[in-house]
C-alpha positions as CSV (number, residue, x, y, z in Angstrom):
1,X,0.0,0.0,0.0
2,X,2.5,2.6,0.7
3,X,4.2,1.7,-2.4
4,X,1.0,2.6,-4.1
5,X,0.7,6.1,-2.7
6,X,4.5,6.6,-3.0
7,X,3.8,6.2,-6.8
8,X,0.8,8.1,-7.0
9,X,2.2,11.0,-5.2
10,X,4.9,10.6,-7.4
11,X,2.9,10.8,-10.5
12,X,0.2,14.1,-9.0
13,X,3.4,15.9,-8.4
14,X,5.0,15.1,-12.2
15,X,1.9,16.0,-13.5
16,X,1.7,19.4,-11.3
17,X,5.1,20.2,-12.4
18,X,4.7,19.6,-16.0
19,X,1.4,21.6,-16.3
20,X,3.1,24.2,-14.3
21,X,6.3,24.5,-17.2
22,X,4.3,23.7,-19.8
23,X,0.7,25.6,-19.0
24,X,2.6,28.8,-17.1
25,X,6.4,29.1,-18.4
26,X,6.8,28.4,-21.5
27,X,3.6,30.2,-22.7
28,X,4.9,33.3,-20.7
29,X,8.5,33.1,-22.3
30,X,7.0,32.6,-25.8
31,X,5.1,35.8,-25.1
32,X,7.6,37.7,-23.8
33,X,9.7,36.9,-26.8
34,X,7.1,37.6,-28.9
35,X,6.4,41.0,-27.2
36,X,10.1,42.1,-27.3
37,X,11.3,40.7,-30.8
38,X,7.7,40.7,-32.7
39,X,5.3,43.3,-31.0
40,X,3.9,44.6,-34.4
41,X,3.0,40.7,-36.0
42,X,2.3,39.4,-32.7
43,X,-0.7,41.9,-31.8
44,X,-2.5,41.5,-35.1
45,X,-0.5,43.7,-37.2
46,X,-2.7,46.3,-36.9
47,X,-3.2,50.0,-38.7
48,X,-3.6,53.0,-35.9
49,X,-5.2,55.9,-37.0
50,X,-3.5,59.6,-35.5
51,X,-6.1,59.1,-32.8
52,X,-4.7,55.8,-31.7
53,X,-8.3,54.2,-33.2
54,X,-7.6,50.8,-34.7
55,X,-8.1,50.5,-38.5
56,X,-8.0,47.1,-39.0
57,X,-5.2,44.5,-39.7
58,X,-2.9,44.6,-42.4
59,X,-3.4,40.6,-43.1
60,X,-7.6,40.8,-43.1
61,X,-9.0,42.3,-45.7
62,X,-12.2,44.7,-45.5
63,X,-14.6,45.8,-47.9
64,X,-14.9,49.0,-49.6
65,X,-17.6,50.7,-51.4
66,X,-17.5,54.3,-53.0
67,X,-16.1,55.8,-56.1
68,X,-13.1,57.7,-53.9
69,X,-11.7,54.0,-52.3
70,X,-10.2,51.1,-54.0
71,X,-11.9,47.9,-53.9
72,X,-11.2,44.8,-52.2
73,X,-11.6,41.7,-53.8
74,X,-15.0,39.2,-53.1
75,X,-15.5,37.5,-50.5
76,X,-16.9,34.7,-49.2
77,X,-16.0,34.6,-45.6
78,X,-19.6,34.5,-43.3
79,X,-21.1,38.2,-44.3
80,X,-17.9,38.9,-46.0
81,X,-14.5,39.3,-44.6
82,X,-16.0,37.5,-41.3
83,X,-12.9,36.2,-39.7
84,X,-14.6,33.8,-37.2
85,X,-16.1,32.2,-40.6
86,X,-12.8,31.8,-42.8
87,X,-13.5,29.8,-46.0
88,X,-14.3,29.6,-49.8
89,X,-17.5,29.1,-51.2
90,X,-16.7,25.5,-52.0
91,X,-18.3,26.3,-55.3
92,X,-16.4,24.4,-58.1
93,X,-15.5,25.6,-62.2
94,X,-19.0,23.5,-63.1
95,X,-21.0,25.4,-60.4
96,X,-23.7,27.0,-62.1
97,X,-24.0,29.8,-59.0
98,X,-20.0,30.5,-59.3
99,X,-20.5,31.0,-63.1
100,X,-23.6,33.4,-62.9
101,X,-21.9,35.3,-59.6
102,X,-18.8,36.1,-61.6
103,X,-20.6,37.1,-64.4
104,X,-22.2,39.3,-62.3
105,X,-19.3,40.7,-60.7
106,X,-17.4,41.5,-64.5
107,X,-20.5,43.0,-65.5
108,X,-19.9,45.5,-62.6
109,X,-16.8,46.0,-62.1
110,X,-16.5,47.0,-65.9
111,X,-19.4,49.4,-64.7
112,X,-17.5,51.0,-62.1
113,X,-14.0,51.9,-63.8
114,X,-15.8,52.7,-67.0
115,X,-14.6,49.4,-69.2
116,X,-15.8,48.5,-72.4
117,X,-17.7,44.6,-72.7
118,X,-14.5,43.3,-73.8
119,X,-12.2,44.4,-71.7
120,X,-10.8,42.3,-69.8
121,X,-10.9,41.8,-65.7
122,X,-8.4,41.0,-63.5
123,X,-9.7,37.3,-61.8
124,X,-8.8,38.4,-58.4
125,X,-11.4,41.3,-59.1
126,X,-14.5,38.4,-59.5
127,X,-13.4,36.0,-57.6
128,X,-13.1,35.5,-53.8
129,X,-9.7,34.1,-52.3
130,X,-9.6,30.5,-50.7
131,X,-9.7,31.9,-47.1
132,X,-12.1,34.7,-48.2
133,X,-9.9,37.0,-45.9
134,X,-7.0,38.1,-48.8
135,X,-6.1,41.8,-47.8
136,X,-4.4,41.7,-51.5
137,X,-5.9,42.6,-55.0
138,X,-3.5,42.1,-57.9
139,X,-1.1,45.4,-59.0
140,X,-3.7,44.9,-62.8
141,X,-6.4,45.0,-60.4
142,X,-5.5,48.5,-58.9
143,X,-4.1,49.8,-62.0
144,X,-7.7,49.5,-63.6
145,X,-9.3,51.3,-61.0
146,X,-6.7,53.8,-60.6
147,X,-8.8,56.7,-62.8
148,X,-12.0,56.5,-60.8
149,X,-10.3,56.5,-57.5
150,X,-8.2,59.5,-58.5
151,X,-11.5,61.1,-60.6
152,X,-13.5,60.7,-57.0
153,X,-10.7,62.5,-55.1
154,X,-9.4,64.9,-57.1
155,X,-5.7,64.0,-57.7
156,X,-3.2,63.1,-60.5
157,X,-3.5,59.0,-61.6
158,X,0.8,59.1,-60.8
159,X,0.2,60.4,-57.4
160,X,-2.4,57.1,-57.0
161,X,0.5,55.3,-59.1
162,X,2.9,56.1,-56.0
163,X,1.0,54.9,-53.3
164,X,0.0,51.8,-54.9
165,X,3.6,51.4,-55.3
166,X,4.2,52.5,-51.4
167,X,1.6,49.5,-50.4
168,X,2.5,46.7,-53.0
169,X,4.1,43.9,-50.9
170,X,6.7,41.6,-52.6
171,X,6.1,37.5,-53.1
172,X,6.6,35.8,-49.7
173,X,10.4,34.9,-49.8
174,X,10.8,36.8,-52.7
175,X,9.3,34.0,-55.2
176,X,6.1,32.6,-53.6
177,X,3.2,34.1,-55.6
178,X,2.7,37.4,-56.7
179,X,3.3,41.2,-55.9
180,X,-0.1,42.1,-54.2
181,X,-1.7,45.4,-53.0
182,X,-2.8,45.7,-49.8
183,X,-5.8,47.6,-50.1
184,X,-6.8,48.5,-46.6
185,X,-3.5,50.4,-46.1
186,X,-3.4,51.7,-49.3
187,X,-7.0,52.9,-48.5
188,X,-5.8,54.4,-45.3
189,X,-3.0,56.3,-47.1
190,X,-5.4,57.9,-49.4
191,X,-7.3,59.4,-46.1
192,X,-4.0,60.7,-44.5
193,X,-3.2,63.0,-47.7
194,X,-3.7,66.5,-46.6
195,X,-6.9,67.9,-47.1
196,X,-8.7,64.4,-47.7
């Protein structure tokens, strides 16, 4: 018997120790590091207005309506750019619904930035991402609504040209995917110019 509690004492106090390092310590020294070496990634990367209001985060996108803002591209996270409902539509190249939605979407976005019928439409402009959260449109995508943006505001189409330039992040490790805009800073840029 007093082997028995001898091991069982043994094993409540193992345990106790082990939850202690590996449900107190290490989570604190991962955020500590974090804190000190990552502060910006590791709180959301998040845009601050002057008034120290949060914007949003520089990894979910948003959408944007208006002539003066550009446009994020579709999505089909929950309500749209829901991050508590991250996904695609699950709707496949055959899907009727995809086929009529996109359709729809060219038919508008030529509306909107004053295309002809056959011009053609960037597919990140019609099409949601896989997560439905993409903070990216394409640099073709931006480009193309570029006039109405800078029609809607006032200002020179190379001024736009600039900060779409200022806000275009690189492929991950320089080669994984494409150059992308991200449109909720870029978006925020355009509101910091003086007298905007």
């Amino acid at each position: 018997m007093k082997t028995f509690l001898s091991e069982i004492r043994s094993a409540v106090m193992v345990t106790l120790v082990l939850a202690a390092v590996c449900c107190g310590l290490y989570p604190l020294a991962v955020f500590g590091v974090s804190q000190l070496c990552f502060r910006d990634k590791a709180n959301g990367s998040l845009i601050v207005d002057a008034k120290g209001a949060i914007r949003g985060s520089r990894l979910i996108g948003q959408p944007f309506s208006g002539d003066k803002y550009f446009h994020s591209r579709p999505s089909a996270a929950g309500n749209g750019y829901d991050g508590t409902a991250s996904g695609g539509s699950n709707l496949g190249p055959t899907s009727k619904k995809l086929a009529d939605a996109v359709k729809e979407r060219t038919v508008q976005y030529r509306k909107e930035n004053g295309l002809s019928e056959n011009d053609p439409v960037p597919a990140d402009a019609v099409t949601a991402s896989g997560s439905g959260l993409d903070p990216h449109i394409s640099p073709r995508n931006a480009e193309l609504q570029t006039p109405r943006v800078a029609k809607a505001r006032g200002l020179n189409e190379d001024k736009l040209r600039e900060l779409i330039r200022e806000n275009t992040d690189e492929p991950s490790l320089g080669f994984l995917g494409g150059p992308g805009v991200n449109v909720l800073r870029l978006n925020f840029a355009l509101d910091q110019l003086p007298g905007r």
